[in-house]
C-alpha positions in Angstrom: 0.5 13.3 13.2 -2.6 11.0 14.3 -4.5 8.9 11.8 -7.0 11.4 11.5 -4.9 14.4 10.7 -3.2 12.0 8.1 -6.3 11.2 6.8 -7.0 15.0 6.4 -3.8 15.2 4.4 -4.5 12.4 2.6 -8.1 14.0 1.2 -6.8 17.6 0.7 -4.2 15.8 -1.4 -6.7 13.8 -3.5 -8.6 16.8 -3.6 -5.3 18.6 -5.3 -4.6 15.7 -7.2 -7.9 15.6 -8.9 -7.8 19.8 -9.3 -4.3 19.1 -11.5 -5.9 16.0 -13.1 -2.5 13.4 -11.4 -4.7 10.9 -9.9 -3.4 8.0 -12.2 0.1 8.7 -10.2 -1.2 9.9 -6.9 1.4 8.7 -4.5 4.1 10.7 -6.7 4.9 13.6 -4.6 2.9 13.3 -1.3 4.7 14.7 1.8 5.5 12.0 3.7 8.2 14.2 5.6 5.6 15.6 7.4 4.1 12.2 8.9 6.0 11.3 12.2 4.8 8.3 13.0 5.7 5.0 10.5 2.8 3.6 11.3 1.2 6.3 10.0 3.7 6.9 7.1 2.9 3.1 6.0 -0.9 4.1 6.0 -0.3 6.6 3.8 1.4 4.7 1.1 -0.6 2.1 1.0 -3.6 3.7 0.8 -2.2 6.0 -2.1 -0.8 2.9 -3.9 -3.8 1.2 -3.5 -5.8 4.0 -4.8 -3.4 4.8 -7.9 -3.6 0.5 -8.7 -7.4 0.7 -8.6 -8.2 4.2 -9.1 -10.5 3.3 -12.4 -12.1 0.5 -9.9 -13.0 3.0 -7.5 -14.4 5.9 -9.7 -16.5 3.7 -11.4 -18.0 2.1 -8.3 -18.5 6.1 -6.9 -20.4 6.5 -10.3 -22.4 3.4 -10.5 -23.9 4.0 -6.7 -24.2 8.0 -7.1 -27.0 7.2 -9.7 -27.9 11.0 -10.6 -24.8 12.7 -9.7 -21.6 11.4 -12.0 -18.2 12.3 -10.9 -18.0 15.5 -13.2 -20.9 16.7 -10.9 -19.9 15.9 -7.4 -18.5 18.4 -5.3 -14.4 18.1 -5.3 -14.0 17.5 -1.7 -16.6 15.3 -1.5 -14.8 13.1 -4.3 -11.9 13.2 -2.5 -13.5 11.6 0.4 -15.4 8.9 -1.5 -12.3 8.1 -3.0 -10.3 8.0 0.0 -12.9 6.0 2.2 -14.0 3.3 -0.4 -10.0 2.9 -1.1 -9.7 1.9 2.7 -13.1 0.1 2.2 -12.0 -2.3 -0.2 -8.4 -2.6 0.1 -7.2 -1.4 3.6 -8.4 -4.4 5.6 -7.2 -3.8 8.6 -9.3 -0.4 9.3 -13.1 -1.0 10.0 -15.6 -0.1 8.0 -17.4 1.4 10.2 -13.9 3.8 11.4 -13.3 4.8 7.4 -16.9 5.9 6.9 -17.2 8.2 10.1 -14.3 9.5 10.0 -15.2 10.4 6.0 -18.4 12.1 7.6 -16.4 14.0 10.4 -14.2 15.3 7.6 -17.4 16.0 5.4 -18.9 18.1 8.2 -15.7 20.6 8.4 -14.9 20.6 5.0 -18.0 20.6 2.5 -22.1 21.0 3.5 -24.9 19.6 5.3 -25.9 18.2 2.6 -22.8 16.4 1.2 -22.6 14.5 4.3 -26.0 12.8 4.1 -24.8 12.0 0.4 -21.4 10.7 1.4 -22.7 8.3 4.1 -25.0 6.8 1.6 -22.7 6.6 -1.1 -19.9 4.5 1.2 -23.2 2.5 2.4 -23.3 1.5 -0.8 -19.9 0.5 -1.1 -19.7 -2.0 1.7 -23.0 -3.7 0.2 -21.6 -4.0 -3.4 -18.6 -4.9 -1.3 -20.5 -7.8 0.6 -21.6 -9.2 -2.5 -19.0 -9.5 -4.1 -16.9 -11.7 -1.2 
């Protein structure tokens, strides 16, 4: 499996996590059989225990930067991407910036609208600015 086609896994399995409300234990459960590649595998985990650490960080930076549109309002798959980019974002150093938020758009243009990808790409914008401040 290539890094994108984990990091497809990796958002239809937020996006299922969030539907059965298991986001606080996220990494419980996630198929890692199907992952080939260690390097891949080790992705995987540590985005998901990164995310499940600091998943009240993350939603409440998504909801202090989507201004009109609080988490309850956003578009499921397009909170699974958030999430999943501005995870990476903060706490997968290794992986640019600039890889984690276009592959979040590529994924945004199969999976949700036109519309959600100007949003997304905004939003994550966002996200490495707060992040800049803060270092």
């Amino acid at each position: 499996m290539t890094r994108r086609a984990t990091r497809q896994r990796l958002m239809q399995w937020f996006y299922s996590s969030d539907m059965q409300k298991s986001l606080d234990q996220i990494s419980k459960g996630f198929p890692l059989d199907e992952i080939k590649k260690d390097r891949e595998k080790n992705y995987a985990l540590d985005l998901l225990e990164a995310y499940e650490e600091h998943h009240v960080f993350i939603d409440e930076l998504i909801n202090s930067l989507s201004h009109s549109w609080p988490l309850e309002r956003m578009g499921r798959v397009d909170l699974a991407l958030l999430r999943l980019a501005a995870t990476e974002i903060y706490y997968l150093d290794d992986i640019p910036v600039e890889v984690s938020i276009s592959e979040a758009m590529e994924l945004s243009k199969r999976y949700s609208t036109e519309e959600s990808t100007a949003f997304i790409n905004g939003i994550l914008g966002s996200v490495v600015e707060k992040k800049d401040e803060q270092a």
